[in-house]
mmJSON file of the N, C-alpha and C atoms, coordinates in Angstrom:
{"data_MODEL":{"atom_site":{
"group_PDB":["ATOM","ATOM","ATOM","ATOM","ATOM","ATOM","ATOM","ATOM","ATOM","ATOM","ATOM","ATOM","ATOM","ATOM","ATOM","ATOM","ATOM","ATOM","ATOM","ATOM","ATOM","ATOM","ATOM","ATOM","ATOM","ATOM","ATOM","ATOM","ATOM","ATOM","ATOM","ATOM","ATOM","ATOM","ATOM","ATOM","ATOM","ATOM","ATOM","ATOM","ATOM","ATOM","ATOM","ATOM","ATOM","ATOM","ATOM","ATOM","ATOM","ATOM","ATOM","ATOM","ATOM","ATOM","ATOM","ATOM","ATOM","ATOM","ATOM","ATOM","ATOM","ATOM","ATOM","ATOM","ATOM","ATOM","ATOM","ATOM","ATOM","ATOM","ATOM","ATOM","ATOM","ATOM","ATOM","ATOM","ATOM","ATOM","ATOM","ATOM","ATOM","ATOM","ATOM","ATOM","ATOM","ATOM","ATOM","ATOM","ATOM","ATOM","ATOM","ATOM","ATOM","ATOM","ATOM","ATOM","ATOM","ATOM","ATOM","ATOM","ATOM","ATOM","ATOM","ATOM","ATOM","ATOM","ATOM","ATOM","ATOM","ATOM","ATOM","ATOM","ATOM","ATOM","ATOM","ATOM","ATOM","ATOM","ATOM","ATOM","ATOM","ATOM","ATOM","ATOM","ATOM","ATOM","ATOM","ATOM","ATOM","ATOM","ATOM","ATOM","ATOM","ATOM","ATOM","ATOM","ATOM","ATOM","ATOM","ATOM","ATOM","ATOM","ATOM","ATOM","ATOM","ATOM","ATOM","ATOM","ATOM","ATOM","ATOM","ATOM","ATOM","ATOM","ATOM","ATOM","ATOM","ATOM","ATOM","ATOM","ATOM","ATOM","ATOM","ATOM","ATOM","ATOM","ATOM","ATOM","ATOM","ATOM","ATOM","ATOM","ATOM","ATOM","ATOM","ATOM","ATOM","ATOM","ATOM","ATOM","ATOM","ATOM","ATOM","ATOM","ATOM","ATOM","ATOM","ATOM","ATOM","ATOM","ATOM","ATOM","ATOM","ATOM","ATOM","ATOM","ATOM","ATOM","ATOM","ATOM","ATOM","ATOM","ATOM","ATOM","ATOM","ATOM","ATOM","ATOM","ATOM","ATOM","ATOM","ATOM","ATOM","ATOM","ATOM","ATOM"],
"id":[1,2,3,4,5,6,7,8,9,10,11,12,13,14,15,16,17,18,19,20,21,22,23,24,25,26,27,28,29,30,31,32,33,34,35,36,37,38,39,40,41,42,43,44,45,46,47,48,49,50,51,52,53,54,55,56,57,58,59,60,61,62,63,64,65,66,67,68,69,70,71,72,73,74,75,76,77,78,79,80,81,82,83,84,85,86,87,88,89,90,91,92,93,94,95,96,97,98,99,100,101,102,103,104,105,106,107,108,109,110,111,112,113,114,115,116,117,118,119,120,121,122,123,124,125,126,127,128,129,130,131,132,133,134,135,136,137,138,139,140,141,142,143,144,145,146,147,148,149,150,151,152,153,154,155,156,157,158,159,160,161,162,163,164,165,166,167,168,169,170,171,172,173,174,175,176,177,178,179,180,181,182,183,184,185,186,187,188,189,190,191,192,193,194,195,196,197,198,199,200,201,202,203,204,205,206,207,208,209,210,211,212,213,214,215,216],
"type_symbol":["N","C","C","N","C","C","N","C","C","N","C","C","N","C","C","N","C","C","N","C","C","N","C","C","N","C","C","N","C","C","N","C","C","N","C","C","N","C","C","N","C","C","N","C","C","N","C","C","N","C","C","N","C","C","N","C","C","N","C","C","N","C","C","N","C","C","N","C","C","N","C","C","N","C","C","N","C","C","N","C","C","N","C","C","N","C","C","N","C","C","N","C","C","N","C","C","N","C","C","N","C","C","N","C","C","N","C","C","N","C","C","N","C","C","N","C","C","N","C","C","N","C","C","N","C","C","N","C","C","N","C","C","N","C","C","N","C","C","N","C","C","N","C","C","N","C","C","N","C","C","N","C","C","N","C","C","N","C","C","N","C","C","N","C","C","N","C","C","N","C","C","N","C","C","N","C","C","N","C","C","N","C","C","N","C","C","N","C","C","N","C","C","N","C","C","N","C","C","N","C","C","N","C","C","N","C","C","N","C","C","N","C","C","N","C","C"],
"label_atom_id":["N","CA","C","N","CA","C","N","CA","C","N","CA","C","N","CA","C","N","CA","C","N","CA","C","N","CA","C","N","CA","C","N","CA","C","N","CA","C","N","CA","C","N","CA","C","N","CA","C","N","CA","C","N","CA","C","N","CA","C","N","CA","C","N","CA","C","N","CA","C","N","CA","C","N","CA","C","N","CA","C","N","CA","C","N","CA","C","N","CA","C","N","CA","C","N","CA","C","N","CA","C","N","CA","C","N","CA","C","N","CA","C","N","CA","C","N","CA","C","N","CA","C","N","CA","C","N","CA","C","N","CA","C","N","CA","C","N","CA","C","N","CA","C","N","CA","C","N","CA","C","N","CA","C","N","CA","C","N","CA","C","N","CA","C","N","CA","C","N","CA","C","N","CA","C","N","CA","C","N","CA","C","N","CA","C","N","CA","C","N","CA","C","N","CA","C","N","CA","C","N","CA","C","N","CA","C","N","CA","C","N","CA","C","N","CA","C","N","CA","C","N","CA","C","N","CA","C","N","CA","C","N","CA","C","N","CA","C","N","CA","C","N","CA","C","N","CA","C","N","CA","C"],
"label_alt_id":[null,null,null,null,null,null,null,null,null,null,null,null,null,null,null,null,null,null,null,null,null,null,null,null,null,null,null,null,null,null,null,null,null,null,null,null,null,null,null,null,null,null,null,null,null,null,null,null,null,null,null,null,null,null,null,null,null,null,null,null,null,null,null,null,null,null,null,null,null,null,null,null,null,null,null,null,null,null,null,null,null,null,null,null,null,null,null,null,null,null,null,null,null,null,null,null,null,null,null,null,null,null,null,null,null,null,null,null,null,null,null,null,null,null,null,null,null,null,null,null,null,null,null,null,null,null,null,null,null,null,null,null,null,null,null,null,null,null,null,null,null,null,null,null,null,null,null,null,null,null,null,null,null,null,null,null,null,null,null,null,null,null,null,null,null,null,null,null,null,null,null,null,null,null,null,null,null,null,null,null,null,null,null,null,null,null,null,null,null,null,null,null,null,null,null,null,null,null,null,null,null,null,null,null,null,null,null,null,null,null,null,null,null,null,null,null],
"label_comp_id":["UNK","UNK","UNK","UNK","UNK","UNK","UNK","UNK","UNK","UNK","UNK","UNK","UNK","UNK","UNK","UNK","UNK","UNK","UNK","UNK","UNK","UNK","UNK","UNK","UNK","UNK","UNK","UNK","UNK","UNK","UNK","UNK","UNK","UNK","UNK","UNK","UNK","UNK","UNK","UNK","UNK","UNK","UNK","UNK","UNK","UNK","UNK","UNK","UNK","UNK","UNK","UNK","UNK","UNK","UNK","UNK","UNK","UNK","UNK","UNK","UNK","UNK","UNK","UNK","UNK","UNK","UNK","UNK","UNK","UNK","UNK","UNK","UNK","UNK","UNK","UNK","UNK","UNK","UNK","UNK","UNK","UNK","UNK","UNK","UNK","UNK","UNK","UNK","UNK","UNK","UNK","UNK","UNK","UNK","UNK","UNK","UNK","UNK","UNK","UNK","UNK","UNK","UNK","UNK","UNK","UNK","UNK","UNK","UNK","UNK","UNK","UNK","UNK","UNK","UNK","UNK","UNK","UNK","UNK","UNK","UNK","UNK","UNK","UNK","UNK","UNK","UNK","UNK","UNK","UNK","UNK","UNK","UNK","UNK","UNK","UNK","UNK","UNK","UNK","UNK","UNK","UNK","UNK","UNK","UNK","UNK","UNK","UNK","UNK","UNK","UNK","UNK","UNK","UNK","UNK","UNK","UNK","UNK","UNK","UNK","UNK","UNK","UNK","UNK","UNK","UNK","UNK","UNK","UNK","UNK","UNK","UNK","UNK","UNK","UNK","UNK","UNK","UNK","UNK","UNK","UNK","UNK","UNK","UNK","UNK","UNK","UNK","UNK","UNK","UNK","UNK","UNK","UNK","UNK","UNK","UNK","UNK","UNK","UNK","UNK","UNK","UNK","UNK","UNK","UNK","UNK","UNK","UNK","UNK","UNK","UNK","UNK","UNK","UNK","UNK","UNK"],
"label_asym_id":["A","A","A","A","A","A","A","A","A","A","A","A","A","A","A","A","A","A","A","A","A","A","A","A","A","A","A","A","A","A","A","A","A","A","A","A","A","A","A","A","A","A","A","A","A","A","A","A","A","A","A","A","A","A","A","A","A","A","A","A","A","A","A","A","A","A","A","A","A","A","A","A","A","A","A","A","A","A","A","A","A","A","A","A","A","A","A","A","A","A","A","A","A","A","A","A","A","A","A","A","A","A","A","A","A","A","A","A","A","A","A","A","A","A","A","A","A","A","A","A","A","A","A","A","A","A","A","A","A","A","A","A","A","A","A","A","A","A","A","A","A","A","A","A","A","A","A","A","A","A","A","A","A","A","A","A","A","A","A","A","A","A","A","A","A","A","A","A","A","A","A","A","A","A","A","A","A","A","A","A","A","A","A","A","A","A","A","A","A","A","A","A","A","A","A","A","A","A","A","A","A","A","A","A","A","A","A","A","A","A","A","A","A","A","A","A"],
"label_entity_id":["1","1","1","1","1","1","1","1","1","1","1","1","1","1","1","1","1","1","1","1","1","1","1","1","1","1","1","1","1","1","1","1","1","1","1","1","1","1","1","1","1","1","1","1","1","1","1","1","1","1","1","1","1","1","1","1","1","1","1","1","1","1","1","1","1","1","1","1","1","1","1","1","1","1","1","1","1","1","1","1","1","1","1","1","1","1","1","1","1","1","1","1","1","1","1","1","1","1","1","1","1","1","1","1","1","1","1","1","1","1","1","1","1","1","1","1","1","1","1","1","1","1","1","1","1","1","1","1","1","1","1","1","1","1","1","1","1","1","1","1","1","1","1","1","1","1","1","1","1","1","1","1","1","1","1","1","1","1","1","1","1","1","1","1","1","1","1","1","1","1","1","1","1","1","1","1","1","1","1","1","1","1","1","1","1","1","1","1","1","1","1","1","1","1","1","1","1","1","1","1","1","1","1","1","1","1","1","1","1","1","1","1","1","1","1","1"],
"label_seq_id":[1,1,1,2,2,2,3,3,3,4,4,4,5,5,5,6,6,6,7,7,7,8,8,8,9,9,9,10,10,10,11,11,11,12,12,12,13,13,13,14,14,14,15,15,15,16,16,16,17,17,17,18,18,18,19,19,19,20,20,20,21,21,21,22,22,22,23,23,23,24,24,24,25,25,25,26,26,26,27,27,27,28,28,28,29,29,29,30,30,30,31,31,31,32,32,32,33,33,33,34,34,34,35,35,35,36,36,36,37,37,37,38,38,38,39,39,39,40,40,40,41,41,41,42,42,42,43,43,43,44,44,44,45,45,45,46,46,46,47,47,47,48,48,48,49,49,49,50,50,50,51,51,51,52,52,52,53,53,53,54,54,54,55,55,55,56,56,56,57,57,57,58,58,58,59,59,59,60,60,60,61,61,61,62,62,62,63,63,63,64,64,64,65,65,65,66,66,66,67,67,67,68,68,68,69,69,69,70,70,70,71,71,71,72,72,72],
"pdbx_PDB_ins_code":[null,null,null,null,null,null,null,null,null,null,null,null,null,null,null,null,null,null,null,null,null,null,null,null,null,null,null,null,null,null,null,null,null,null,null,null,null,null,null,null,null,null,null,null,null,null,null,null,null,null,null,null,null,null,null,null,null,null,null,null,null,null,null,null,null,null,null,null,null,null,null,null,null,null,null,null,null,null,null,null,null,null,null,null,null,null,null,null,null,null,null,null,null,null,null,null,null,null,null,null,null,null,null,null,null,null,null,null,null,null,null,null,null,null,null,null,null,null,null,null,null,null,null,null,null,null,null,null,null,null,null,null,null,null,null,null,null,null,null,null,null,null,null,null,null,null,null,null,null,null,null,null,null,null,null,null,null,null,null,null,null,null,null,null,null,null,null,null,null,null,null,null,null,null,null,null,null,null,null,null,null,null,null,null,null,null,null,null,null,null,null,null,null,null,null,null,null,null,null,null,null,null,null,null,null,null,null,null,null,null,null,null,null,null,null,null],
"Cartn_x":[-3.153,-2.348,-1.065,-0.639,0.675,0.812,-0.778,-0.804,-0.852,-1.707,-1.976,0.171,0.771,1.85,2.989,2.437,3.3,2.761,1.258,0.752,1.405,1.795,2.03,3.128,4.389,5.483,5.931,4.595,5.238,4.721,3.616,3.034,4.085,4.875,6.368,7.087,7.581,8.665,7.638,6.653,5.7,6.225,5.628,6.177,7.209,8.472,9.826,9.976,9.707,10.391,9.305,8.167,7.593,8.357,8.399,8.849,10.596,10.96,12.928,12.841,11.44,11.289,12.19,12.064,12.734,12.028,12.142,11.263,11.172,10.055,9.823,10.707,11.13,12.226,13.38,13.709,15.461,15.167,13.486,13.339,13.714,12.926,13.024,14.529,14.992,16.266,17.536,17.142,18.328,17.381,16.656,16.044,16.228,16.636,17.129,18.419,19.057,20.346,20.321,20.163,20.304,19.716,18.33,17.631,16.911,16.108,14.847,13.844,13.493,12.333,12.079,12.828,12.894,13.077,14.169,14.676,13.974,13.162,12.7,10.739,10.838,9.286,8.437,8.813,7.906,8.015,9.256,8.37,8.284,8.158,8.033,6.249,5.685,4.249,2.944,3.344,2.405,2.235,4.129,3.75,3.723,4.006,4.674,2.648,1.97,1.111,0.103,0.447,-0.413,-0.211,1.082,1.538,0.818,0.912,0.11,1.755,0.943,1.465,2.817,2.731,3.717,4.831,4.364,5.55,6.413,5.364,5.72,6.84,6.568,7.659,8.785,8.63,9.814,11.348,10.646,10.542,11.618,10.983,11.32,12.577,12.344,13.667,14.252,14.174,15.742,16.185,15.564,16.346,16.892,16.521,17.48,18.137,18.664,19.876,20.939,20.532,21.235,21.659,20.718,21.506,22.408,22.224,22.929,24.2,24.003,25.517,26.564,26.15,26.553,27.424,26.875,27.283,28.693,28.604,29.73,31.115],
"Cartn_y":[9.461,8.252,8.495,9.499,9.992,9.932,10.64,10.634,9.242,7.961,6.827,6.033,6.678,5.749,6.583,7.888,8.605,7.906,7.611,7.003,5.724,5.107,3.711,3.455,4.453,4.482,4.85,5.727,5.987,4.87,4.317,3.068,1.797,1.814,0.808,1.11,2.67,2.759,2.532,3.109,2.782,1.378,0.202,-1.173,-1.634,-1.185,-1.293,-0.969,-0.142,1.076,-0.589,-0.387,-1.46,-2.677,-2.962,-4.411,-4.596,-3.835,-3.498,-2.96,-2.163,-1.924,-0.472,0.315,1.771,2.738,4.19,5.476,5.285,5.991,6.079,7.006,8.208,8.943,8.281,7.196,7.286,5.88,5.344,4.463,4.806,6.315,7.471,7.841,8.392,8.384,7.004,6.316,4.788,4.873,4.619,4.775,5.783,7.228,7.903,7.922,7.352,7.535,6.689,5.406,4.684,4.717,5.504,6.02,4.899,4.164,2.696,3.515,4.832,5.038,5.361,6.372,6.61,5.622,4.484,3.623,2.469,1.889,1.034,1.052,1.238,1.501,1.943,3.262,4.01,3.81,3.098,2.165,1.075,0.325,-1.277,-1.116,-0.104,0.357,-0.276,-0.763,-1.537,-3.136,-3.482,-5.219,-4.735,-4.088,-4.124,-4.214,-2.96,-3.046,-3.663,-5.205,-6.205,-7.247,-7.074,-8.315,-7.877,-8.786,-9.081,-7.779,-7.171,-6.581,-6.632,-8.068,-8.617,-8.674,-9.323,-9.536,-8.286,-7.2,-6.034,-5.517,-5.881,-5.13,-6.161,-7.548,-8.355,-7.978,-7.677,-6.984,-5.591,-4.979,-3.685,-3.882,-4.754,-4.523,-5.045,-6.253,-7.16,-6.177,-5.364,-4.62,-3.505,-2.982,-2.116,-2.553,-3.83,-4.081,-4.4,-5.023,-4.91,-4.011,-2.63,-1.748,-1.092,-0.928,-0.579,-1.09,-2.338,-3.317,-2.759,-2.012,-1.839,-0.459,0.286,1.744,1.332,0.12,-0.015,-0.618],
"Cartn_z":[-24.188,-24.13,-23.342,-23.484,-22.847,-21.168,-20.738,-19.705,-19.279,-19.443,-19.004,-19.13,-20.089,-19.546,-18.92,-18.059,-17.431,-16.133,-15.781,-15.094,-14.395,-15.847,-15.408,-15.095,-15.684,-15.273,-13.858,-12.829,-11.748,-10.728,-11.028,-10.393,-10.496,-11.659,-11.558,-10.64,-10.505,-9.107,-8.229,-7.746,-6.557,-6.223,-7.054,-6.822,-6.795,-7.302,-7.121,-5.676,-5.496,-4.135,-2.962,-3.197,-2.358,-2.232,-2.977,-3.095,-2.624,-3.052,-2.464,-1.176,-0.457,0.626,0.787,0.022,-0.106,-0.382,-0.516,-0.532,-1.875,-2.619,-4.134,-4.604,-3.343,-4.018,-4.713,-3.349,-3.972,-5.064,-5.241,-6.18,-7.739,-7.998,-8.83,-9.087,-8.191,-8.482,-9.67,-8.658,-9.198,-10.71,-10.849,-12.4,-13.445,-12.829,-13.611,-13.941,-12.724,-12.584,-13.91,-14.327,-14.92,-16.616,-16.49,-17.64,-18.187,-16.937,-16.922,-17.429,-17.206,-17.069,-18.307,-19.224,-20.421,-21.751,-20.976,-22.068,-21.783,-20.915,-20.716,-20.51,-19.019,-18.699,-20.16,-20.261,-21.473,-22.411,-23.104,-24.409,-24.169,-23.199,-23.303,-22.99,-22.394,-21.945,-22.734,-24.127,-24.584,-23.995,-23.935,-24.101,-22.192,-21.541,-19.928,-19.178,-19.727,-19.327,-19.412,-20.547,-20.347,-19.412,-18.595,-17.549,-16.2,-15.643,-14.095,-13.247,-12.205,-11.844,-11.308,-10.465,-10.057,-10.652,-12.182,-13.258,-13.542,-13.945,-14.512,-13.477,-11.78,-11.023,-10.975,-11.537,-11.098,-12.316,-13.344,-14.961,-14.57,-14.095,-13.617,-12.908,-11.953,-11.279,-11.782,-12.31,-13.234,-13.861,-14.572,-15.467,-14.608,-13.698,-13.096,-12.51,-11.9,-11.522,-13.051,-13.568,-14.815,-15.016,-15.622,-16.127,-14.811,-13.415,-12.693,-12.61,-12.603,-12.926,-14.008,-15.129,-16.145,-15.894,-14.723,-14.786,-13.953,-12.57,-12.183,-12.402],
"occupancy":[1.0,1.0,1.0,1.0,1.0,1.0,1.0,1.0,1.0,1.0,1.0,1.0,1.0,1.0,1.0,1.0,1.0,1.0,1.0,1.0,1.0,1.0,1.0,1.0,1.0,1.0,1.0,1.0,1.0,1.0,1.0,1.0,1.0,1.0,1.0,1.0,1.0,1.0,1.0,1.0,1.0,1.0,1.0,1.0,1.0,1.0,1.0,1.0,1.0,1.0,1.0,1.0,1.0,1.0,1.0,1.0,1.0,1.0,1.0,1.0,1.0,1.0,1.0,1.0,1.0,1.0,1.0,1.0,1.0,1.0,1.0,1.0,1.0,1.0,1.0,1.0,1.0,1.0,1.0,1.0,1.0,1.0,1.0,1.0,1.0,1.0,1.0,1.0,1.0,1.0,1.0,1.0,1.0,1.0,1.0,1.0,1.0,1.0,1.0,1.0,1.0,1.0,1.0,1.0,1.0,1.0,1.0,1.0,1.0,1.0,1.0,1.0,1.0,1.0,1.0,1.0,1.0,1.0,1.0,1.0,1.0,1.0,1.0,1.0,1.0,1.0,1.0,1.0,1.0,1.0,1.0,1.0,1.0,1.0,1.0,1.0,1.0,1.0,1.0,1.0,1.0,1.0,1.0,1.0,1.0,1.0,1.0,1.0,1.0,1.0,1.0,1.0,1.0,1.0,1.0,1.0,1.0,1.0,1.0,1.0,1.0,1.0,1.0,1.0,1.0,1.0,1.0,1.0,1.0,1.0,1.0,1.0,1.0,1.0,1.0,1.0,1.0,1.0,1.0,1.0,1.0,1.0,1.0,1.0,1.0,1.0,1.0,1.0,1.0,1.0,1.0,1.0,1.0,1.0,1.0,1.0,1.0,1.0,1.0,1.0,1.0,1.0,1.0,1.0,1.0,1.0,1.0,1.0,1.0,1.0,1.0,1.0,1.0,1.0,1.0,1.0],
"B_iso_or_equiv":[0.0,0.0,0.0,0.0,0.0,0.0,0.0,0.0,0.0,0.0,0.0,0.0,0.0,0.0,0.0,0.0,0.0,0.0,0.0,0.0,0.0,0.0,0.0,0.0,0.0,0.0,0.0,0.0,0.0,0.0,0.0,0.0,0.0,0.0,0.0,0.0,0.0,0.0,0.0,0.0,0.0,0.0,0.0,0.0,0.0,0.0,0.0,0.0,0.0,0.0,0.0,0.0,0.0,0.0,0.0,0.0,0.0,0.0,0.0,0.0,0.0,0.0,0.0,0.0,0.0,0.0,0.0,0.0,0.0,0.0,0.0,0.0,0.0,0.0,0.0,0.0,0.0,0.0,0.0,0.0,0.0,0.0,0.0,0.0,0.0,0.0,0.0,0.0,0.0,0.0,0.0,0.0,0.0,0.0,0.0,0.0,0.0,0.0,0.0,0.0,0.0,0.0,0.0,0.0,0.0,0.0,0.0,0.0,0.0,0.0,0.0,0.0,0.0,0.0,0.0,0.0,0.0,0.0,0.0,0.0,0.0,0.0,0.0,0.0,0.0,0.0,0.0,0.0,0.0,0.0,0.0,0.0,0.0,0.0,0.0,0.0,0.0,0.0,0.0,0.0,0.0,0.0,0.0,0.0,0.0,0.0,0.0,0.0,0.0,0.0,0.0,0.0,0.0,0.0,0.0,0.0,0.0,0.0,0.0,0.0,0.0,0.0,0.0,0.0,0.0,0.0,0.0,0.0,0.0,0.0,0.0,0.0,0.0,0.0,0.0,0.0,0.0,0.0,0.0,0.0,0.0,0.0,0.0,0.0,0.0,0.0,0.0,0.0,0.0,0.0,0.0,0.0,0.0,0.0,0.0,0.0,0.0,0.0,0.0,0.0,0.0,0.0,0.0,0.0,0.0,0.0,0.0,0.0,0.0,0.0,0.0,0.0,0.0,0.0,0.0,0.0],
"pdbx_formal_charge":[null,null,null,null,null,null,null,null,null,null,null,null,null,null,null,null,null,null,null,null,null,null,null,null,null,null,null,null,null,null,null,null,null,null,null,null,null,null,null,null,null,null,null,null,null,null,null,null,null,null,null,null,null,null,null,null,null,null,null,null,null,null,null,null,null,null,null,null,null,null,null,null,null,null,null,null,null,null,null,null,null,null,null,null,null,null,null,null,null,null,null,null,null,null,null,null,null,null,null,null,null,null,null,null,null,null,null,null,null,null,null,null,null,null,null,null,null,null,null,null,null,null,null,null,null,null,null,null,null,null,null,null,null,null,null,null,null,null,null,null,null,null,null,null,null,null,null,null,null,null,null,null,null,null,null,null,null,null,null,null,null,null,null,null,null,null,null,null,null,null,null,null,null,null,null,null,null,null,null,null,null,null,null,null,null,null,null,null,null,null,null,null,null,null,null,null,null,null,null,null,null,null,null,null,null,null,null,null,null,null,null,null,null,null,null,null],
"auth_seq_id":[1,1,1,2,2,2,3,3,3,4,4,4,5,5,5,6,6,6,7,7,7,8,8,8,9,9,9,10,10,10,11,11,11,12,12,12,13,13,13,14,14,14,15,15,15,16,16,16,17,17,17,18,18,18,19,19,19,20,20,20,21,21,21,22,22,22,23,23,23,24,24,24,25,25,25,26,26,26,27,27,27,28,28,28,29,29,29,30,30,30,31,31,31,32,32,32,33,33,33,34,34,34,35,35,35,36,36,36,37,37,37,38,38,38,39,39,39,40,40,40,41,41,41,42,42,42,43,43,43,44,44,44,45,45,45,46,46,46,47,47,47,48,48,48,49,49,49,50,50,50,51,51,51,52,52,52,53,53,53,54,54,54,55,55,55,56,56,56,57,57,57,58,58,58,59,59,59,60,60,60,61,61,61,62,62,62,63,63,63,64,64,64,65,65,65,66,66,66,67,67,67,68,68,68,69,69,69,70,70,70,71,71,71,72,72,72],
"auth_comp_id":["UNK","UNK","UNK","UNK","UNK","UNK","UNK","UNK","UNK","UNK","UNK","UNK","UNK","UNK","UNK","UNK","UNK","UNK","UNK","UNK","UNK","UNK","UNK","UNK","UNK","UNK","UNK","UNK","UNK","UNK","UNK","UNK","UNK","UNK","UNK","UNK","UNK","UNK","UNK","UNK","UNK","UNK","UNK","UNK","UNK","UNK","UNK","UNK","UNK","UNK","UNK","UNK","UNK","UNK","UNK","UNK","UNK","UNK","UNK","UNK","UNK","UNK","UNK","UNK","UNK","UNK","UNK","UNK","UNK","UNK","UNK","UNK","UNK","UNK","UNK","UNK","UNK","UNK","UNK","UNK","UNK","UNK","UNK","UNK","UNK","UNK","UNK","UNK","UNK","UNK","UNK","UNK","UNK","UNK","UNK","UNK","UNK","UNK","UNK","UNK","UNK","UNK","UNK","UNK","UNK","UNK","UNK","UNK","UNK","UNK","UNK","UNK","UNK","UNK","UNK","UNK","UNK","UNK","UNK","UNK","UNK","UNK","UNK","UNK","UNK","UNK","UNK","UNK","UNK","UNK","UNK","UNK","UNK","UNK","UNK","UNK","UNK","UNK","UNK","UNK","UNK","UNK","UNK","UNK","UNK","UNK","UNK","UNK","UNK","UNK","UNK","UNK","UNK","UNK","UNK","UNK","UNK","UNK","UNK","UNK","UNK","UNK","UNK","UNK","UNK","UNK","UNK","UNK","UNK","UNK","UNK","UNK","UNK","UNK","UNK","UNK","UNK","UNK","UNK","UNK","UNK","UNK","UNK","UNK","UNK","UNK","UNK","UNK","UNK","UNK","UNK","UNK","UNK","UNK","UNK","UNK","UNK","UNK","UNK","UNK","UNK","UNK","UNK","UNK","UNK","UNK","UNK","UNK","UNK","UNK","UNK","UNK","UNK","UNK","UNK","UNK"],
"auth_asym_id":["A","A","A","A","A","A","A","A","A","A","A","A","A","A","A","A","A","A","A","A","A","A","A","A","A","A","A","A","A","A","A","A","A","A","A","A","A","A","A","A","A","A","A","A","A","A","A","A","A","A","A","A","A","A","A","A","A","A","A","A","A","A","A","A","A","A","A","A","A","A","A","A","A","A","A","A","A","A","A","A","A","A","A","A","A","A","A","A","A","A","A","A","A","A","A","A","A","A","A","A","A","A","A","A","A","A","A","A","A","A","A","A","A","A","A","A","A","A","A","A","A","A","A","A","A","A","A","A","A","A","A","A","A","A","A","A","A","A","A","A","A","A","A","A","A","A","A","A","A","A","A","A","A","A","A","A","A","A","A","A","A","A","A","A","A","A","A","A","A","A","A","A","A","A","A","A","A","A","A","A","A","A","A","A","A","A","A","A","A","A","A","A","A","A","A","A","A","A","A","A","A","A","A","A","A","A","A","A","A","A","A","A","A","A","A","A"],
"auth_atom_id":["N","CA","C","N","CA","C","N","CA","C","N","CA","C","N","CA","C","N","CA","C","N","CA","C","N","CA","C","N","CA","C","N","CA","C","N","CA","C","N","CA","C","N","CA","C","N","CA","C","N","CA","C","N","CA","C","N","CA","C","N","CA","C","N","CA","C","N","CA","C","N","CA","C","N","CA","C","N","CA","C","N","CA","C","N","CA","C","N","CA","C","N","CA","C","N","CA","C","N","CA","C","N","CA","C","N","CA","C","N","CA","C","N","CA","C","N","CA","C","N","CA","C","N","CA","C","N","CA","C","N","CA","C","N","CA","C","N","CA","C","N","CA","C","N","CA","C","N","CA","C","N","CA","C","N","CA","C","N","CA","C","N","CA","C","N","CA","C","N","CA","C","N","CA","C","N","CA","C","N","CA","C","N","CA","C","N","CA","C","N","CA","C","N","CA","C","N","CA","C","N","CA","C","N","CA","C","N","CA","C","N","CA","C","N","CA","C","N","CA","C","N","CA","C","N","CA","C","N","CA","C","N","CA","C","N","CA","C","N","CA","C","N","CA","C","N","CA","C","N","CA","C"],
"pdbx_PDB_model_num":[1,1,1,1,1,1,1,1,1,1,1,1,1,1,1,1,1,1,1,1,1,1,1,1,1,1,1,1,1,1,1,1,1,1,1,1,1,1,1,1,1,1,1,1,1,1,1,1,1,1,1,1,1,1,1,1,1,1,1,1,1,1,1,1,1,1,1,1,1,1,1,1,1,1,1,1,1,1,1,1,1,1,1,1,1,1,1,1,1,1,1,1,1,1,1,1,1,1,1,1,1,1,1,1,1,1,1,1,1,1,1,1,1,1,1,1,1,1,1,1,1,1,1,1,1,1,1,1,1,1,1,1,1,1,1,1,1,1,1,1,1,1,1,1,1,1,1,1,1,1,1,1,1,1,1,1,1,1,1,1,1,1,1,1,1,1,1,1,1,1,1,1,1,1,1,1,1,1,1,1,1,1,1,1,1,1,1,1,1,1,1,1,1,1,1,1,1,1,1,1,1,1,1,1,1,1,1,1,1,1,1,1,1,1,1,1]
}}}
């Protein structure tokens, strides 16, 4: 199980980084910087990975600009 939402968590930056039109690195990055991936992605992984993909990345990013907003 662990593996399927380490899975799913990097297929979120994949689509972030796509969709913002940026490297998955520095996608990876802004998410840690912020701690989406831990505090968000991987436990939201039950209700996150029943949404249409689209949603899940629109999802994704609202919340990382949010929490990014928060650090400045």
């Amino acid at each position: 199980m662990e593996e399927l939402r380490i899975i799913f968590a990097s297929s979120c930056v994949e689509s972030a980084a796509r969709k913002l039109g940026c490297s998955t690195g520095e996608m990876y990055r802004r998410m840690k910087r912020v701690g989406l991936i831990h505090g968000f992605i991987l436990p939201g992984y039950e209700v996150l990975h029943t949404q249409s993909r689209e949603h899940v990345t629109e999802d994704v990013i609202g919340a990382l600009q949010i929490w990014e907003s928060k650090l400045e």
